[in-house]
MDAnalysis code that builds the backbone (N, CA, C; Angstrom):
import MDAnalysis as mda
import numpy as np

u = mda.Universe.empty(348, n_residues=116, atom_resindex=np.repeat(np.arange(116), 3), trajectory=True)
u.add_TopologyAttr("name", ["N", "CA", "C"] * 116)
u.add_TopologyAttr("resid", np.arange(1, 117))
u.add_TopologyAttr("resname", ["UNK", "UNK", "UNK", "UNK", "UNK", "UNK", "UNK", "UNK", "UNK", "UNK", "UNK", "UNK", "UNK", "UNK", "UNK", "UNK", "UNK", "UNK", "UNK", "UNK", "UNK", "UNK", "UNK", "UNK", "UNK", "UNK", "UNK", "UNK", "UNK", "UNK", "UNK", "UNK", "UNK", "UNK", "UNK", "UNK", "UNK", "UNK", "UNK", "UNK", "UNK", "UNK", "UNK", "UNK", "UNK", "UNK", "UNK", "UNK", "UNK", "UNK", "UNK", "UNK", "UNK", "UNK", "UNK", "UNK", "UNK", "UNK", "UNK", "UNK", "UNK", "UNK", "UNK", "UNK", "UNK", "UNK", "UNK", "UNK", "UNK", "UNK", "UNK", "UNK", "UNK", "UNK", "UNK", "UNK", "UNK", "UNK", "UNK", "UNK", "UNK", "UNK", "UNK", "UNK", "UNK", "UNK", "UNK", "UNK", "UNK", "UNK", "UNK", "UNK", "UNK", "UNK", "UNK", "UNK", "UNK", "UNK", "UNK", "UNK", "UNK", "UNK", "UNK", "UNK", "UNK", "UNK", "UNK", "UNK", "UNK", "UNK", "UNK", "UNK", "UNK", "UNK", "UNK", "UNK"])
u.atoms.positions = np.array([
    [87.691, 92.295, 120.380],
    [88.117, 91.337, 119.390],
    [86.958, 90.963, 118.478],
    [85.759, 91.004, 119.099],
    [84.395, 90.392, 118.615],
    [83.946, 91.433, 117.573],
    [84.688, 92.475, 117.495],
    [84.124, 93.924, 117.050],
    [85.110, 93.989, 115.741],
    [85.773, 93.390, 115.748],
    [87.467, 93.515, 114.841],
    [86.582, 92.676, 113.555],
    [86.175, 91.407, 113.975],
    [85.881, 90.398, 113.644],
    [84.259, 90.835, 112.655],
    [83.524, 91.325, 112.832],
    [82.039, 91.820, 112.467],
    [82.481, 92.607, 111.339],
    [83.502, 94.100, 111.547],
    [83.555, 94.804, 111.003],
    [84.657, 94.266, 109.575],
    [85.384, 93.217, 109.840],
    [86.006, 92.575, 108.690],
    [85.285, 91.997, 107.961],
    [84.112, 91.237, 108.658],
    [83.315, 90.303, 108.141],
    [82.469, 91.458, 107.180],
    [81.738, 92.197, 108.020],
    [81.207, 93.079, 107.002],
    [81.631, 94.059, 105.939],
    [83.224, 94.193, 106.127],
    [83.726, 94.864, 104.761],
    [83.982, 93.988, 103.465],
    [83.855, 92.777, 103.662],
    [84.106, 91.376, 102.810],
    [83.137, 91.220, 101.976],
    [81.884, 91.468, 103.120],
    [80.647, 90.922, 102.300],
    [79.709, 92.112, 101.532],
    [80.560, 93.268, 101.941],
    [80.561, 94.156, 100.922],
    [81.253, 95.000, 99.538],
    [82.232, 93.862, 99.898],
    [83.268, 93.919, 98.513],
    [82.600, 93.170, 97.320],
    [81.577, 91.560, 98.257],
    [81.274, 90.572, 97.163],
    [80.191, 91.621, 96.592],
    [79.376, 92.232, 97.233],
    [78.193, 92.359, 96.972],
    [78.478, 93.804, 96.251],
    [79.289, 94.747, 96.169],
    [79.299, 95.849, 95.250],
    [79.633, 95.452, 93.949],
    [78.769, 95.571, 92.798],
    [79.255, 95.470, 91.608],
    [80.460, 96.231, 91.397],
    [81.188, 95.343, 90.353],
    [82.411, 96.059, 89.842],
    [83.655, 95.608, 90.972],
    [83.451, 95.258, 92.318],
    [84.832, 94.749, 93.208],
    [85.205, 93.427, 92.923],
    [84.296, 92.456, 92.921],
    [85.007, 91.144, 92.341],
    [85.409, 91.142, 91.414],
    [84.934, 92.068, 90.358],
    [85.380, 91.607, 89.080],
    [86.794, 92.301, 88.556],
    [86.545, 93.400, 89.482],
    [88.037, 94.069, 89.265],
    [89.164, 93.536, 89.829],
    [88.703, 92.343, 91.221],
    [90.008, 92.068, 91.718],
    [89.999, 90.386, 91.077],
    [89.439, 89.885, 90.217],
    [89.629, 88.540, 89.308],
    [90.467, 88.561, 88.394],
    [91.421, 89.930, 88.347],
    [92.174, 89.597, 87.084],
    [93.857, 89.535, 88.269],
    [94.483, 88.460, 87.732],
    [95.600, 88.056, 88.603],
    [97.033, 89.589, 88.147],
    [97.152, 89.357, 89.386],
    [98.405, 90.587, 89.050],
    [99.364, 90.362, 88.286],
    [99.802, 88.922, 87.334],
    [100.340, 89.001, 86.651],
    [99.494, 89.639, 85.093],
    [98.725, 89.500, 85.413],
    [97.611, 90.053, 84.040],
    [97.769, 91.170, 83.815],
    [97.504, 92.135, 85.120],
    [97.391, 93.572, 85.283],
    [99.302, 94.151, 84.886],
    [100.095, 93.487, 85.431],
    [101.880, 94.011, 85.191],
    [101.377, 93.371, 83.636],
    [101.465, 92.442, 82.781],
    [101.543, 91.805, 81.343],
    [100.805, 93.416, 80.693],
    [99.999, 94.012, 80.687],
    [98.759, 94.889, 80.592],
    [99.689, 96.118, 80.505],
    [100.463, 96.323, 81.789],
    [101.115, 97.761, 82.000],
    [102.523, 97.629, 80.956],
    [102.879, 96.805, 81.230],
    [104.291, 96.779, 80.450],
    [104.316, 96.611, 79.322],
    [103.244, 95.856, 78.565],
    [102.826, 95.992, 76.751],
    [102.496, 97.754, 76.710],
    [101.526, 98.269, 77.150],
    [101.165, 99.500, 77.166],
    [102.311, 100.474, 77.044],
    [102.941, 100.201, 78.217],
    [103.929, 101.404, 78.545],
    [105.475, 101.147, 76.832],
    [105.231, 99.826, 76.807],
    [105.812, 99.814, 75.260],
    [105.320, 100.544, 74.008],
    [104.039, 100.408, 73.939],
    [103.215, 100.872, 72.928],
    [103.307, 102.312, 72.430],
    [104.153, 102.869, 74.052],
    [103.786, 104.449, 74.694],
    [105.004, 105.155, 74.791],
    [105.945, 104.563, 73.959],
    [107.464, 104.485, 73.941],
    [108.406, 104.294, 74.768],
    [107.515, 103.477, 76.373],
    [108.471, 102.869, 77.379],
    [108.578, 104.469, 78.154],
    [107.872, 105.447, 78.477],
    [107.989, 106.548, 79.019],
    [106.943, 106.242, 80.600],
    [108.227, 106.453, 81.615],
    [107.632, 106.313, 83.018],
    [106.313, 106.769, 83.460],
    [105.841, 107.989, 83.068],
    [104.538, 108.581, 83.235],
    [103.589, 107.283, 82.402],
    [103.803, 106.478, 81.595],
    [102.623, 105.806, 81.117],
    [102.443, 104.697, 82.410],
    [103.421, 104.697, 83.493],
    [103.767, 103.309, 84.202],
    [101.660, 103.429, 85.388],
    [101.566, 104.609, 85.270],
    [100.330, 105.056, 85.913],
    [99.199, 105.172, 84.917],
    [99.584, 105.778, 83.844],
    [98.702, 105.856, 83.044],
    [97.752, 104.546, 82.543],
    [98.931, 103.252, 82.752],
    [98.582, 102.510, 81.776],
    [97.881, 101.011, 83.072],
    [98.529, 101.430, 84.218],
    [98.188, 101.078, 85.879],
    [96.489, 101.213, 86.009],
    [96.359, 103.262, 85.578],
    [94.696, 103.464, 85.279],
    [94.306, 102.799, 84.300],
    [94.397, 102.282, 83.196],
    [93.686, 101.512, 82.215],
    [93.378, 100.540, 82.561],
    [94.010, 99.732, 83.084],
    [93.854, 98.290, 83.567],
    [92.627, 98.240, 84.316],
    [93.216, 99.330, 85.565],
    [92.071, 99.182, 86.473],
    [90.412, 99.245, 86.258],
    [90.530, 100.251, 85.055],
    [88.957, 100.488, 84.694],
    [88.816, 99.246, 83.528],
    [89.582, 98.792, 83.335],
    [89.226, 97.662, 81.975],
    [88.480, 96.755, 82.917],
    [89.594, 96.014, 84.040],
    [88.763, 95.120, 85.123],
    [87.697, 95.629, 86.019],
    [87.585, 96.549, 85.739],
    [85.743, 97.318, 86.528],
    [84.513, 97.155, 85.362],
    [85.040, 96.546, 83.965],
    [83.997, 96.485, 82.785],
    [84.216, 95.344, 82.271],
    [85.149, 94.329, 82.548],
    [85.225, 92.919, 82.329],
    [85.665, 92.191, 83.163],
    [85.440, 91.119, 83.689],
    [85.780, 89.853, 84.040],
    [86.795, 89.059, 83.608],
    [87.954, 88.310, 84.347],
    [89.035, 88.179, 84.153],
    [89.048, 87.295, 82.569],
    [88.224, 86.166, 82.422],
    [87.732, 85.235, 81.103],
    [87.372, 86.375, 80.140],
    [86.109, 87.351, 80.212],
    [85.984, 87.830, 79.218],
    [87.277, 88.689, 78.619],
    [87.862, 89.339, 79.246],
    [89.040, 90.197, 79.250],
    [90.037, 89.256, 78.319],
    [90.467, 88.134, 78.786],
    [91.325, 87.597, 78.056],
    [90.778, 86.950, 76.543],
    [89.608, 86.608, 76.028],
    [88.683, 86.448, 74.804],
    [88.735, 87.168, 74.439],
    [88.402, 88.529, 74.855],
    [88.332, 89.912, 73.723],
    [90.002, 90.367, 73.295],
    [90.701, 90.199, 74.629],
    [92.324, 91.042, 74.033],
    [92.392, 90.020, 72.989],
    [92.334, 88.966, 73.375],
    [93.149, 87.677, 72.264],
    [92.803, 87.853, 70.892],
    [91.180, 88.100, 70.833],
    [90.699, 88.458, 69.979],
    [91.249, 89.513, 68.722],
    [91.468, 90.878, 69.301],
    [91.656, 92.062, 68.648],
    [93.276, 91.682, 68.382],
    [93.926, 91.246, 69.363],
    [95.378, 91.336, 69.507],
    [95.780, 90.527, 67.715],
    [95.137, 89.140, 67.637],
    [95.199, 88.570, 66.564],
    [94.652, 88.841, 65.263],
    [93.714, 89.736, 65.090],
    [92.847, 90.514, 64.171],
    [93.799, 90.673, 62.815],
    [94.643, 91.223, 63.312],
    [95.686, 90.884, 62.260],
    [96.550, 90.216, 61.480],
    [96.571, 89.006, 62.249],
    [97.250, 87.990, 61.624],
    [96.491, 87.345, 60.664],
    [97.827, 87.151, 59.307],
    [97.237, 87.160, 58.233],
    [97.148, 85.817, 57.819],
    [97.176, 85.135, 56.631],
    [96.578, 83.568, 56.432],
    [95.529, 82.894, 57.185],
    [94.910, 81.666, 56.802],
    [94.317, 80.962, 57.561],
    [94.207, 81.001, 58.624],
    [95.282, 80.993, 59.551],
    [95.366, 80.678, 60.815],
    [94.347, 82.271, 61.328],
    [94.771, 83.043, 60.798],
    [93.937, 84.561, 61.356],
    [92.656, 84.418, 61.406],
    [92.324, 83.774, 60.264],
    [90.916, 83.704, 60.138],
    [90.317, 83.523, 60.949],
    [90.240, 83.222, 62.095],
    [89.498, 81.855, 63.326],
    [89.171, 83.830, 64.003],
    [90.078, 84.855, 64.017],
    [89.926, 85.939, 64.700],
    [89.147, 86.989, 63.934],
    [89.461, 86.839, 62.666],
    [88.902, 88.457, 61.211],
    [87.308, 87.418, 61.081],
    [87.222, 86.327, 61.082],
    [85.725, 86.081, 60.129],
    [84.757, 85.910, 61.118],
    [84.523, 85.266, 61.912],
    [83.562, 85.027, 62.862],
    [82.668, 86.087, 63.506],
    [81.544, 86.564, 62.867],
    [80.993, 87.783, 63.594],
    [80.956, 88.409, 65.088],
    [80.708, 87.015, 66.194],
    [80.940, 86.928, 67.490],
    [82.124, 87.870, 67.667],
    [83.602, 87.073, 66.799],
    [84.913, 86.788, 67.911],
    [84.881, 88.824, 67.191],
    [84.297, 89.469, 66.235],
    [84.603, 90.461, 65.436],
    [84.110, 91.692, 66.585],
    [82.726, 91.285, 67.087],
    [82.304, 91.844, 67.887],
    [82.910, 92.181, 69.104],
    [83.263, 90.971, 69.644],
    [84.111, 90.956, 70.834],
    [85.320, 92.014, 70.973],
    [85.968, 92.165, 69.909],
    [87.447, 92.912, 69.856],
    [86.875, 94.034, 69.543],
    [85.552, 94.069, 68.995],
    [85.184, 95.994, 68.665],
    [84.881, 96.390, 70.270],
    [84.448, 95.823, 70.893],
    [83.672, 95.801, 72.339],
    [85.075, 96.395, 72.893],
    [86.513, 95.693, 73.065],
    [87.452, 95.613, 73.755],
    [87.989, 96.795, 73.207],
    [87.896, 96.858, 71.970],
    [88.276, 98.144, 71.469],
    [88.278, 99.631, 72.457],
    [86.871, 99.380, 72.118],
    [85.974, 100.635, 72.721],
    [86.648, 100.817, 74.309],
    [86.171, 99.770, 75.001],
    [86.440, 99.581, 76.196],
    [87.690, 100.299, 77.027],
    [88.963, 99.532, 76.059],
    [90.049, 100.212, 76.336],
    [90.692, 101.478, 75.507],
    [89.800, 102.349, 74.882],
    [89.687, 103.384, 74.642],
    [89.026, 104.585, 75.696],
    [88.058, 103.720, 76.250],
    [87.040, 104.494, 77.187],
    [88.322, 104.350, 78.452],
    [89.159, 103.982, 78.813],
    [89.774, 103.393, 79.878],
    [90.968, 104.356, 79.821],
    [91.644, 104.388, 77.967],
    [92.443, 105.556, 78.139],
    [92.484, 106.843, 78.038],
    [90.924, 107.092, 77.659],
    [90.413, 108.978, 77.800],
    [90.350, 108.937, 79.056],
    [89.915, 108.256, 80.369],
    [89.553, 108.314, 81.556],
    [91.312, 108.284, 82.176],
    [91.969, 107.703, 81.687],
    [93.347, 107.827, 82.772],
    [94.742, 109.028, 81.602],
    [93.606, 109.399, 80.983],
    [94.853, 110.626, 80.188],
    [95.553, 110.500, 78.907],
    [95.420, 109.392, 78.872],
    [96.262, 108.834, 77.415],
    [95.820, 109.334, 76.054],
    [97.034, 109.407, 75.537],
    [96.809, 109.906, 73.959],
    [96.863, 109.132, 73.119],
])
């Protein structure tokens, strides 16, 4: 029992301690389904993206943190919206940066899981 107990303990404290495991498991599973099901829309709702877009996620949360993740999508997602109100997303060099970053990111995320 004492042995059950060590070897749990020590797979734990090697989840905290590998870069890239906390941060991949900080994004809540409603984040990761919100993520797949915009995608798999984007992708004309075709079942093969239901993995494809499953792999994106996963490597997005191995290169961001659940906060940064949601700043940068919000970011790019709004980039477009036009009048005033957009502005707060198109002018700010930071928030401009941020969505080129996310850009990239989830580009790098969909050459790695197949996507076109």
């Amino acid at each position: 029992m004492r042995s059950t107990f060590t070897v749990a303990g020590a797979a734990l404290c090697a989840a905290i301690l590998v870069p890239g495991v906390a941060a991949a498991n900080d994004f809540p599973t409603t984040a990761r389904m919100e993520y797949v099901l915009e995608c798999m829309k984007d992708h004309g709702g075709k079942y093969e993206f239901l993995y494809k877009c499953s792999c994106a996620v996963d490597r997005i949360a191995d290169k961001l943190k659940y906060d940064d993740y949601l700043e940068a999508s919000t970011a790019l997602r709004h980039q477009s919206m036009a009048g005033e109100r957009g502005s707060e997303f198109r002018d700010p060099p930071k928030v401009r940066e941020m969505a080129k970053r996310y850009k990239a990111i989830q580009q790098q995320a969909g050459d790695a899981c197949l996507m076109k």
